[in-house]
N, C-alpha and C positions, 0 to 999 in steps of 0.2 A: 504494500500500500504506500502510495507516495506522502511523503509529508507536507500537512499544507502551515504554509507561514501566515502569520500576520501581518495586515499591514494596518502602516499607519500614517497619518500627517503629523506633520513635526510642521510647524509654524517659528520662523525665527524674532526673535525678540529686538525691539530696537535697541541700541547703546552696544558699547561693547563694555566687559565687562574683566574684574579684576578680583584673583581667590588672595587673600589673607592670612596667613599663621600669624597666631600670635601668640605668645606664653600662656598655659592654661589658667594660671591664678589672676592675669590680665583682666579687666575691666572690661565691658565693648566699648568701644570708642565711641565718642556721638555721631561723627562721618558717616560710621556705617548703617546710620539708619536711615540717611538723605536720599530719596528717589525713588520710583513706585515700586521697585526689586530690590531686594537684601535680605541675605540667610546668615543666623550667626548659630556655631552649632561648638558646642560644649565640650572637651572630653575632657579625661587625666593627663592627655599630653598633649592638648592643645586648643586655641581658640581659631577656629575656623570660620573666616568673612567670607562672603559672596557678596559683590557691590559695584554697582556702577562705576567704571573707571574716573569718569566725570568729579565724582563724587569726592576721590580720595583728595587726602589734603596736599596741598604739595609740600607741606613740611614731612609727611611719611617717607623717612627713609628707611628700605630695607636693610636691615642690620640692630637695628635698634630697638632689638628683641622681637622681632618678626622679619617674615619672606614675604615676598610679594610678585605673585604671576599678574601680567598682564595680556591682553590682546585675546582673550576669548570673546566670542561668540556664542548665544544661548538661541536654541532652540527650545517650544515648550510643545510636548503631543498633546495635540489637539482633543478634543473630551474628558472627560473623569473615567476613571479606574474601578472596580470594586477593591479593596485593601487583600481583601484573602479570598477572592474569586478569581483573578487573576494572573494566571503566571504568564513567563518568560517574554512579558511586555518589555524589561529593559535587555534582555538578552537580543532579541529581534529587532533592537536598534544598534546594542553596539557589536554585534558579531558582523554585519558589515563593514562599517568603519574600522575595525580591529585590522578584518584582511586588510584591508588598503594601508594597515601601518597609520591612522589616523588616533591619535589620544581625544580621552573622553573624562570627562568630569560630570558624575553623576551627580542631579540633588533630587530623589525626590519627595513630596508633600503628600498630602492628606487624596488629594484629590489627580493627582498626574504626576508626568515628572518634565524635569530638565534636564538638558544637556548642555557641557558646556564644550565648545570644539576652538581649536587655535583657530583664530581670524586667516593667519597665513594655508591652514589646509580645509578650510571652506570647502574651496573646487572640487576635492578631493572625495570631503565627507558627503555633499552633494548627491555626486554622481555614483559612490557606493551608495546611497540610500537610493537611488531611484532605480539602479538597476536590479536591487533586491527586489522592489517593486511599491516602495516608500514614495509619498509623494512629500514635496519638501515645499513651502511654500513662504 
């Protein structure tokens, strides 16, 4: 029996966007709360931003107890998910991307997910999603 895949729309987000480390006993910053996107995620070994490039201060330099990527790009799939109805929703997005050697920064929420792909391999993650059968919009 052939396997059938899903598919999906991935809609891309406007801004481009920038992830954060920051020491885990760190504070959030107030920055990261400015503009209609921003994930701040907790652990024991770290404080993890998601946030508008725009946004950052320009006094944040990396090194000053945190890292900082720039120049992603967020796609968000289109509709809501069931939480535990649901499988291999995020597997069938990034095992395209993966073959083409494309990095992937997963967030996802209550209701869908994001992705976040390097601005410079857009082209790339594109056209592995469309020829899996993804529409990219």
């Amino acid at each position: 029996m052939a396997e059938t895949r899903r598919r999906f729309i991935l809609r891309e987000s406007p801004g481009r966007f920038a992830i954060v480390r920051l020491e885990p006993e760190s504070p959030p910053p107030g920055w990261a709360f400015r503009g209609p996107f921003w994930s701040i995620t907790r652990t024991s070994e770290e404080l993890s931003l998601i946030v508008e490039e725009s946004g950052l201060p320009s006094t944040f330099v990396e090194g000053d107890g945190g890292k900082l990527s720039r120049g992603w790009a967020m796609f968000r799939l289109a509709g809501t998910f069931e939480l535990t109805g649901e499988t291999g929703v995020v597997a069938s997005i990034s095992e395209p991307i993966a073959r083409a050697g494309v990095a992937i920064f997963v967030l996802s929420t209550f209701d869908t997910d994001h992705l976040l792909i390097p601005v410079d391999r857009l082209d790339e993650a594109r056209a592995a999603w469309i020829a899996a059968g993804h529409v990219v919009e």
